[in-house]
VEXVO-795754 format. One line per 10 residues: their letters; for each residue x, y, z of C-alpha. Coordinates in steps of 0.25 Angstrom, whole numbers, plus 5000, padded with zeros to 4 digits. Example, Ala and Ser with C-alpha at 12.3 -4.5 7.8 and 13.67 -1.06 7.14 Angstrom:
! VEXVO-795754
AS> 5049/4982/5031 ~ 5055/4996/5029 $
! end
This chain:
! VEXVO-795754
XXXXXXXXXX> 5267/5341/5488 ~ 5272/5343/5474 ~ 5262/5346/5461 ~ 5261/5342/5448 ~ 5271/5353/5439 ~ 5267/5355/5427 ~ 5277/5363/5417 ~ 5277/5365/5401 ~ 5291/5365/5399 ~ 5293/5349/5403 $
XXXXXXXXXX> 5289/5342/5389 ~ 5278/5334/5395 ~ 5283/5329/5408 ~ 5278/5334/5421 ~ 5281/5330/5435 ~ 5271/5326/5448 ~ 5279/5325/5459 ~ 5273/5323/5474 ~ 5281/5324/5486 ~ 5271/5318/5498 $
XXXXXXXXXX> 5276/5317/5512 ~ 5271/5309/5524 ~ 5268/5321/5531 ~ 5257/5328/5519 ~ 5252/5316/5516 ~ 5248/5307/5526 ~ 5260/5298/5526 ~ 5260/5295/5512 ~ 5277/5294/5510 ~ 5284/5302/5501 $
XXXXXXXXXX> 5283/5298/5486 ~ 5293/5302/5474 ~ 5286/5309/5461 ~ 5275/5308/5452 ~ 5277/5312/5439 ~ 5270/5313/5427 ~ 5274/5311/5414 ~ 5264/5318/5404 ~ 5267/5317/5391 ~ 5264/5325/5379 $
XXXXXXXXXX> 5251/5316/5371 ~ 5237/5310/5376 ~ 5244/5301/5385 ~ 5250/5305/5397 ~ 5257/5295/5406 ~ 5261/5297/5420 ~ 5273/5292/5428 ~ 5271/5291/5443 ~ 5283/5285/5450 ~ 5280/5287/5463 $
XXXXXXXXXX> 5270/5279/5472 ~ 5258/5283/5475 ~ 5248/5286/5486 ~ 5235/5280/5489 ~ 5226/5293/5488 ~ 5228/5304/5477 ~ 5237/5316/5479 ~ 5235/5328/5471 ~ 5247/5334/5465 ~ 5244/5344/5457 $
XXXXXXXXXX> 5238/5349/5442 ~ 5242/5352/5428 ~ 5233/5354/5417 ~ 5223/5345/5420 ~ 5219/5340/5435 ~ 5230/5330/5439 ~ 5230/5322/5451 ~ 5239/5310/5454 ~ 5229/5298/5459 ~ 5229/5285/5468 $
XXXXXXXXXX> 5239/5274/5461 ~ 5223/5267/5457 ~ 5221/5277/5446 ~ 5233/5272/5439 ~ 5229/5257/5439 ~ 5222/5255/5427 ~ 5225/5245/5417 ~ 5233/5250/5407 ~ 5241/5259/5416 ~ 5233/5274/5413 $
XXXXXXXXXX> 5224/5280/5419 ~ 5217/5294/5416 ~ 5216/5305/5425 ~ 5209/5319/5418 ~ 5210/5315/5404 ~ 5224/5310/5405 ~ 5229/5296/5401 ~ 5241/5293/5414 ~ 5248/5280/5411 ~ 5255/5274/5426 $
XXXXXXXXXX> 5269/5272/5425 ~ 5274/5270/5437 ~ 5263/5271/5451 ~ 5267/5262/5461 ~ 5272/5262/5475 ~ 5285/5256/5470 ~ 5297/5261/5467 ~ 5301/5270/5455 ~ 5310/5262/5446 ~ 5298/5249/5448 $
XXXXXXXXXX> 5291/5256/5436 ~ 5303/5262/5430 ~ 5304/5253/5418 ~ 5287/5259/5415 ~ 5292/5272/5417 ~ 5305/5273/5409 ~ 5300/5267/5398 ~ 5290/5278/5396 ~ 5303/5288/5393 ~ 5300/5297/5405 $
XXXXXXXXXX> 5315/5303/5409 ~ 5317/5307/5393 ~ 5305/5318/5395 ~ 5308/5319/5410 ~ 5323/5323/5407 ~ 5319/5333/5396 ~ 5309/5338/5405 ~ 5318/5342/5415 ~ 5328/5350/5402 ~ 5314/5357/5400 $
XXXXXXXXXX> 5311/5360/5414 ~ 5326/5367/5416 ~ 5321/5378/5405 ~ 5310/5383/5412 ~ 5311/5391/5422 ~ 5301/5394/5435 ~ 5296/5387/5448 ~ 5290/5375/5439 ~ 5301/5371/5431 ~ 5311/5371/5443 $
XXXXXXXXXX> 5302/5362/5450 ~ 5300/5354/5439 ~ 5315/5351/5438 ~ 5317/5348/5451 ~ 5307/5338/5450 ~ 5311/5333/5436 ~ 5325/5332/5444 ~ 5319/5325/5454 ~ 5314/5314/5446 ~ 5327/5311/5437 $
XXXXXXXXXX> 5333/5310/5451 ~ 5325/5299/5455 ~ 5326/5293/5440 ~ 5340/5293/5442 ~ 5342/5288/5456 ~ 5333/5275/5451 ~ 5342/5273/5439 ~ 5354/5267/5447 ~ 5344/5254/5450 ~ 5333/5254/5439 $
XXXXXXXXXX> 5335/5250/5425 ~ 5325/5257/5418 ~ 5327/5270/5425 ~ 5343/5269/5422 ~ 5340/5266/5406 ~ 5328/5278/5405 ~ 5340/5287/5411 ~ 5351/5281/5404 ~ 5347/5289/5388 ~ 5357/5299/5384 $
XXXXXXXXXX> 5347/5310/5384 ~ 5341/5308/5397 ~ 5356/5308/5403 ~ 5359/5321/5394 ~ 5346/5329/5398 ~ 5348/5327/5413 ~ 5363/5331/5412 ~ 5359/5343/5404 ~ 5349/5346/5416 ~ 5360/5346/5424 $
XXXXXXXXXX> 5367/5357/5417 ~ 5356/5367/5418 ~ 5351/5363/5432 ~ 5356/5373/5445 ~ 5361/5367/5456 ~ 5349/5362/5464 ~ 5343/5353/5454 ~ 5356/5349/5447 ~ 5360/5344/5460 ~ 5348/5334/5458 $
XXXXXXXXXX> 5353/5332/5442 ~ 5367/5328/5446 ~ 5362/5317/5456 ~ 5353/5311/5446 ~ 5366/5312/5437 ~ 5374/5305/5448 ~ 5364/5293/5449 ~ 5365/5291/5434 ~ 5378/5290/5434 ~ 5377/5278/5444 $
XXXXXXXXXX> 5373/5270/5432 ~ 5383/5264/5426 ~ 5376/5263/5414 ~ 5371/5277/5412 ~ 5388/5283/5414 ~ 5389/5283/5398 ~ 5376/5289/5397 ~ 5379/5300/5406 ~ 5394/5300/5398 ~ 5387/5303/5385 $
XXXXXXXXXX> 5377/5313/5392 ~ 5389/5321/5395 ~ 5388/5320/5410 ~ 5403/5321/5414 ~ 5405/5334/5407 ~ 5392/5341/5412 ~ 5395/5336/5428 ~ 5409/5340/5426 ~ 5403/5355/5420 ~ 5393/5354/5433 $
XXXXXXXXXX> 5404/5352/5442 ~ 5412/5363/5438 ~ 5401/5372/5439 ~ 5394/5368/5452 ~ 5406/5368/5460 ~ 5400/5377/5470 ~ 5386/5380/5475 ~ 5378/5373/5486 ~ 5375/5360/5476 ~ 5389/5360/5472 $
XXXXXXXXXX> 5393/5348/5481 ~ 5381/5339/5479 ~ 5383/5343/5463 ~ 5396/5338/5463 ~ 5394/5327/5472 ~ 5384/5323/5461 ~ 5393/5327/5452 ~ 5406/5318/5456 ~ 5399/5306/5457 ~ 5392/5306/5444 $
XXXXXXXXXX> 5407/5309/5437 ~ 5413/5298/5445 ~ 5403/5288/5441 ~ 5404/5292/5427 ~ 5421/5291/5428 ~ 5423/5281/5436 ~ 5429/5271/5427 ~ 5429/5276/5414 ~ 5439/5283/5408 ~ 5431/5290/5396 $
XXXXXXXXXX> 5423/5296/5407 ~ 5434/5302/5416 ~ 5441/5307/5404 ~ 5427/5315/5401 ~ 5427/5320/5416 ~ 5440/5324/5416 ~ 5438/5332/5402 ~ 5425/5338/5406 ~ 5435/5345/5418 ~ 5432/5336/5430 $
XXXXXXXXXX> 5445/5336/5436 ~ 5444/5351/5443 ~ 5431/5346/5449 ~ 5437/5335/5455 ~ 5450/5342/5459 ~ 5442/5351/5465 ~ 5435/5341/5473 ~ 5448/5332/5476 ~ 5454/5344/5482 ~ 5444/5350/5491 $
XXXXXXXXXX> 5439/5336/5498 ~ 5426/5333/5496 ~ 5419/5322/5498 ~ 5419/5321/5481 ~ 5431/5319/5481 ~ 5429/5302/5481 ~ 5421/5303/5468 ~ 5432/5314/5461 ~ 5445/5308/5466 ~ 5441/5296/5458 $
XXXXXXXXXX> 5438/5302/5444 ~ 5450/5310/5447 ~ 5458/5300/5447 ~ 5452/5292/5438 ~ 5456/5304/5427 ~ 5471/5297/5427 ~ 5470/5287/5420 ~ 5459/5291/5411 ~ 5465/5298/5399 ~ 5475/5308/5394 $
XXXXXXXXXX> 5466/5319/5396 ~ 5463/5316/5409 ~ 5478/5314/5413 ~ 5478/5329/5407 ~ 5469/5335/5414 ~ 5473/5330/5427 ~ 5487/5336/5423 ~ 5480/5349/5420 ~ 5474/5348/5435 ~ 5484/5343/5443 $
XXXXXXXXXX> 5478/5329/5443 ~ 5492/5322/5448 ~ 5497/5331/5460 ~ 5482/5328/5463 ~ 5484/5313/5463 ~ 5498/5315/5471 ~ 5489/5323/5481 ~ 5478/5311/5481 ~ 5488/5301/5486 ~ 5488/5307/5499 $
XXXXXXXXXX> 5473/5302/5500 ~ 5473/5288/5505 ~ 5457/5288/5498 ~ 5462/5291/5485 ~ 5478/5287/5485 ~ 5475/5277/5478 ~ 5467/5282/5465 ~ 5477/5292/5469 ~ 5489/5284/5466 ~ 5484/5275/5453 $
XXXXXXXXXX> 5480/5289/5445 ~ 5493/5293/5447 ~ 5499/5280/5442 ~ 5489/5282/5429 ~ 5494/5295/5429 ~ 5508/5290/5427 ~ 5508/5279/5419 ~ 5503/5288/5409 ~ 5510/5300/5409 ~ 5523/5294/5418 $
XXXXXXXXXX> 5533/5306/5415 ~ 5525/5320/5419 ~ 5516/5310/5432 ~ 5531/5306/5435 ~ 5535/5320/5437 ~ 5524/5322/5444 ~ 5524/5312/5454 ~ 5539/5316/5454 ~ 5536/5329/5463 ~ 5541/5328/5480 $
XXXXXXXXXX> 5525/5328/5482 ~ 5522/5317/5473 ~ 5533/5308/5477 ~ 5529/5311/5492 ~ 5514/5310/5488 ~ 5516/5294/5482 ~ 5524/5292/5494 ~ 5515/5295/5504 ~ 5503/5289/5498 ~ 5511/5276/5499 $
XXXXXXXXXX> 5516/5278/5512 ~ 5504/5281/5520 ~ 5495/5273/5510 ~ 5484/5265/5520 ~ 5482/5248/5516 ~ 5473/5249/5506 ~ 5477/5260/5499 ~ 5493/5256/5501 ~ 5488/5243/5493 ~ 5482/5250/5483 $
XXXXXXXXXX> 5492/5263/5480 ~ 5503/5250/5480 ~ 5501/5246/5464 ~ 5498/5261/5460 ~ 5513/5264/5467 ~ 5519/5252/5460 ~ 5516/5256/5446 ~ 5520/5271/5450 ~ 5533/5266/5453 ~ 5537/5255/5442 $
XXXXXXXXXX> 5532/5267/5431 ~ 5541/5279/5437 ~ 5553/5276/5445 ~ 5556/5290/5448 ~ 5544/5290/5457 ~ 5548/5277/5463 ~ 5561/5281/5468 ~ 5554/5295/5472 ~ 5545/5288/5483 ~ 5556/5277/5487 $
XXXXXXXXXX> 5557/5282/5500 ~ 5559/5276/5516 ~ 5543/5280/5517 ~ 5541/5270/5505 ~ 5550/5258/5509 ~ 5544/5258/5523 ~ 5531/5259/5518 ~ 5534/5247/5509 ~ 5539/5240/5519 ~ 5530/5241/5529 $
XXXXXXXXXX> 5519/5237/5519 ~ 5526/5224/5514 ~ 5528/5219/5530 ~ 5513/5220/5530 ~ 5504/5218/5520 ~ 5496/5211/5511 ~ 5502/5203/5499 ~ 5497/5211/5487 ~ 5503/5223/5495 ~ 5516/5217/5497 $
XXXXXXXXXX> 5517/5212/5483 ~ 5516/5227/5478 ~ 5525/5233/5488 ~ 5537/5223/5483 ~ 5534/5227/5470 ~ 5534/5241/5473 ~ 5548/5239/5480 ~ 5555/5232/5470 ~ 5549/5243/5459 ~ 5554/5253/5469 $
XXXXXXXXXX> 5568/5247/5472 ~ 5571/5242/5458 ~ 5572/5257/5453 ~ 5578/5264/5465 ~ 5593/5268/5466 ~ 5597/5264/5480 ~ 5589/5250/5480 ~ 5600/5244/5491 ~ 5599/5255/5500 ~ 5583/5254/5500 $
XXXXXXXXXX> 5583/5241/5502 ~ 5595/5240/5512 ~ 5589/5252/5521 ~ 5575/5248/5520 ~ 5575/5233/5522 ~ 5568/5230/5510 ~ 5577/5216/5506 ~ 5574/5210/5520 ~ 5558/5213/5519 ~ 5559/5205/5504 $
XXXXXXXXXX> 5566/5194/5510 ~ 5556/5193/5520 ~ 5544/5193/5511 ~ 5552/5183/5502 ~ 5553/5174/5513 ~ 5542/5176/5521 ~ 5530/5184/5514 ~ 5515/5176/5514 ~ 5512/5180/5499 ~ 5517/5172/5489 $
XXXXXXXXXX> 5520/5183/5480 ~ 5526/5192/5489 ~ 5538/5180/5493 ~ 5538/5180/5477 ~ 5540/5195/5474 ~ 5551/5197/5486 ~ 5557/5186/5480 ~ 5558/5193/5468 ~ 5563/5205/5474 ~ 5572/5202/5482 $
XXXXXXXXXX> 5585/5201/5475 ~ 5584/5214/5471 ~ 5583/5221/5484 ~ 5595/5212/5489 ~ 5604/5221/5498 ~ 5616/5217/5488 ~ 5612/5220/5476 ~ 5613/5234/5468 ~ 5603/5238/5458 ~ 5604/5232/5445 $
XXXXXXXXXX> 5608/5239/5433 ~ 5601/5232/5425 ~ 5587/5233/5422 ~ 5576/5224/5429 ~ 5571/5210/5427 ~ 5557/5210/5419 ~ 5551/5207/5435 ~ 5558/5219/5439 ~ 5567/5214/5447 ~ 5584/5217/5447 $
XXXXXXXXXX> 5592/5204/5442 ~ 5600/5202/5455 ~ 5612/5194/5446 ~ 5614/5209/5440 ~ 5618/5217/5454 ~ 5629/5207/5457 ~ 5641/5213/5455 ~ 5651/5206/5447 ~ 5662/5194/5451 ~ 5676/5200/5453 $
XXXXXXXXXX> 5686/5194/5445 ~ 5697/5187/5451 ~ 5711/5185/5449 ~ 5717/5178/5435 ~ 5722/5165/5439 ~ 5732/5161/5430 ~ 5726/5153/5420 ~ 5720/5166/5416 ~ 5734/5172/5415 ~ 5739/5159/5408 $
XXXXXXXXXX> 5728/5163/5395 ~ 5732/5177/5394 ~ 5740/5178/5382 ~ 5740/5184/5369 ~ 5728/5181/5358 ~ 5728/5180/5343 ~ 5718/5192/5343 ~ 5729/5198/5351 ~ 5739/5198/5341 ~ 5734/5201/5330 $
XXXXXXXXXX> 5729/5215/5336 ~ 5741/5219/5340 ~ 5742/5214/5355 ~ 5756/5207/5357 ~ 5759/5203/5372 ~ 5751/5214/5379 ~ 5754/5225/5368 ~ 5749/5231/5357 ~ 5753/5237/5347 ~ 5750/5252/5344 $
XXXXXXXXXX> 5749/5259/5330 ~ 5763/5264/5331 ~ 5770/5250/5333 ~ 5773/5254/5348 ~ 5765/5241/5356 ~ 5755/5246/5366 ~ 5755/5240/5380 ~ 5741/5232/5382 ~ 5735/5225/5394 ~ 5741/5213/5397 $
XXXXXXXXXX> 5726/5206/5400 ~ 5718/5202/5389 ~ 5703/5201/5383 ~ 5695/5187/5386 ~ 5694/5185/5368 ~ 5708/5187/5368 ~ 5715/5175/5379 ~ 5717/5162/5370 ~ 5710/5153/5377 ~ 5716/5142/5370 $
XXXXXXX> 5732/5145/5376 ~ 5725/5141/5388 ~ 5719/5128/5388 ~ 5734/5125/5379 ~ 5740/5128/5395 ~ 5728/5121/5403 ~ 5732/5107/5394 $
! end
């Protein structure tokens, strides 16, 4: 059974607690705290949240005889009673739950004395203040857990000094108890509304300080588990707040975690890959960590292939020359192949857009994964599958086919002309006969690559890859017109000759420029 704790370091506030079982007290069922809020003048108001029991229950004295009553005594009117000379005013005694007389409660400002209670508490030493601040703990947990589903707990909690003091706590608390501070952390940061307010409290920077230095011990895991999910609510989608983490030196916590499989690893791989496409900073930071061959690695996980796959894409359209060297690398290239390859139906849908941007921004890595394994896998894929799939993999053929060298001789070897034709022709979904029908004159066995380059859809000009009309023989209406020109003469040219500096004439080709044939001589013979 707990007591009442009396300790003069806590500025007013003292906690009553009692823990009853069914056992010691006749089946009465267990009850959550009492606590007393006494504060410094005449009056002195007292806060009992949990229910109470039909008889009365000594708990315990301080200063003068204090025993908690029967719920009767606190019926009277106007809400006070008097016990020993002492004004009590009832703010919450009822069977009910907690946050039923929460908006009572929090309006009296109890967690701003409570929270600096528990500051005043962690300077004391001895028996009485470390049970007091377990208990103080206690009760901020509770506080904090009802947050996520009662408004006038969430606003009480949601003051930048409240947020700051109980962060604070958590830099000077050990292990046991921070365990305790870092859940109640964690349940706050469940709150949509309260993530600024833990942001401006400078919570990302002292986790990410905790982190570092309680990565061993027996509450190491649980801490971190705490830990992980606070960061990842605070970062998830919000780039100012992932720039923070990744600045406050996250990314080796969560290296560290990636690479030794825990069970973490589904709240840091997230945050990891968010960092990408946060900032500069971040991108710089993950250079300094080895934060690409980390994502090359990643795309062998079919759970995270595909966060995988689009950070890396981030990646590249930022900084396209060094990721491009990079992913240029035998492992890489084999990597993005293999991710492709043995990709399963839903992540193969999702890695398919990620893959077509990689491969219209760099076609050095097009043609690096342009192997038998890829065109099988393509193929395969379009015999069988949904619309939106096959409307991507055409895209990612005709991207992949447009730049490479020996277009006829991948599309001869591997068939990819008749599977076209057939989807032109055949095909259920309308876009897909459309966008066949749009590629198919540049995968025609006949013609070569053109020369020129591509049409604004991307597509080769089929007219360009023809080769030209042979000429044929001069009929003789042709040889009828061949005869000398003014222009001729006057430069010199007579019958086939011209006339060098020194007066000796120079023999010239007897066939003559289109300007220079007088047209006019030969409608003269045709009349």
């Amino acid at each position: 059974m707990g007591g009442l704790l009396d300790w003069d370091g806590l500025g007013g506030i003292f906690l009553l607690f009692s823990a009853w079982s069914a056992d010691d007290n006749d089946g009465v069922p267990p009850h959550y705290s009492v606590l007393f809020s006494i504060l410094d003048g005449p009056a002195k108001r007292a806060f009992c949240p949990s229910p109470t029991v039909s008889r009365a229950q000594p708990m315990g004295n301080a200063g003068p005889s204090l025993t908690v009553r029967p719920a009767s005594l606190f019926a009277d009117s106007d809400g006070w009673a008097e016990w020993d000379g002492c004004r009590y005013y009832r703010l919450a005694c009822s069977p009910l739950p907690i946050s039923n007389g929460s908006a009572e409660i929090f309006s009296k400002g109890l967690l701003d004395p409570l929270s600096s209670a528990l500051l005043n508490v962690m300077a004391n030493n001895g028996d009485k203040a470390s049970t007091m601040k377990k208990k103080i703990i206690q009760v901020l947990l509770v506080f904090c857990q009802v947050s996520q589903s009662d408004i006038h707990v969430r606003n009480a909690l949601g003051t930048r000094k409240v947020v700051r003091r109980l962060l604070r706590a958590c830099e000077l608390l050990e292990p046991e108890c921070l365990v305790q501070m870092l859940k109640a952390i964690k349940h706050l940061s469940m709150n949509a509304t309260l993530l600024e307010v833990l942001q401006n409290a400078n919570a990302i920077e002292i986790l990410t300080r905790i982190l570092d230095e309680q990565s061993s011990g027996p509450h190491s895991t649980e801490m971190s588990n705490h830990i992980f999910q606070t960061c990842y609510n605070l970062c998830r989608l919000n780039k100012t707040r992932q720039e923070e983490a990744a600045q406050a030196g996250i990314i080796p916590s969560l290296m560290r975690v990636i690479e030794s499989s825990s069970p973490l690893k589904q709240f840091a791989l997230p945050i990891l890959c968010d960092l990408a496409s946060a900032g500069k900073s971040c991108r710089t930071l993950l250079w300094q960590y080895d934060g690409l061959p980390m994502y090359v690695k990643l795309l062998t996980d079919p759970y995270f292939q595909v966060s995988a796959l689009e950070s890396i894409l981030s990646w590249l359209q930022e900084e396209t020359a060094r990721v491009e060297d990079e992913l240029m690398r035998p492992e890489s290239l084999d990597a993005l192949l293999k991710c492709f390859v043995s990709a399963k139906a839903n992540s193969f849908e999702n890695i398919l857009d990620p893959f077509l941007k990689i491969c219209r921004i760099s076609t050095t890595i097009t043609i690096g994964i342009a192997k038998s394994q890829f065109f099988r896998r393509v193929i395969e894929k379009l015999g069988n599958s949904k619309a939106v799939v096959k409307l991507n993999l055409l895209r990612l053929l005709r991207t992949v086919c447009d730049v490479h060298p020996n277009r006829a001789i991948l599309v001869e070897r591997y068939g990819i002309y008749g599977l076209v034709v057939r989807l032109k022709q055949k095909d259920g979904a309308v876009l897909v006969r459309e966008l066949a029908r749009e590629i198919e004159p540049t995968l025609a066995p006949a013609l070569k690559p053109a020369s020129s380059k591509t049409s604004l859809k991307g597509l080769d000009s089929p007219k360009s890859a023809i080769a030209p009309k042979k000429r044929g023989r001069r009929t003789a209406s042709e040889a009828s017109v061949s005869m000398l020109s003014p222009s001729s003469s006057h430069n010199g040219v007579v019958g086939g000759l011209r006339s060098s500096g020194n007066g000796r004439p120079k023999a010239t080709p007897t066939r003559q420029r289109l300007g220079d044939i007088s047209w006019q001589a030969s409608e003269q013979y045709r009349g």
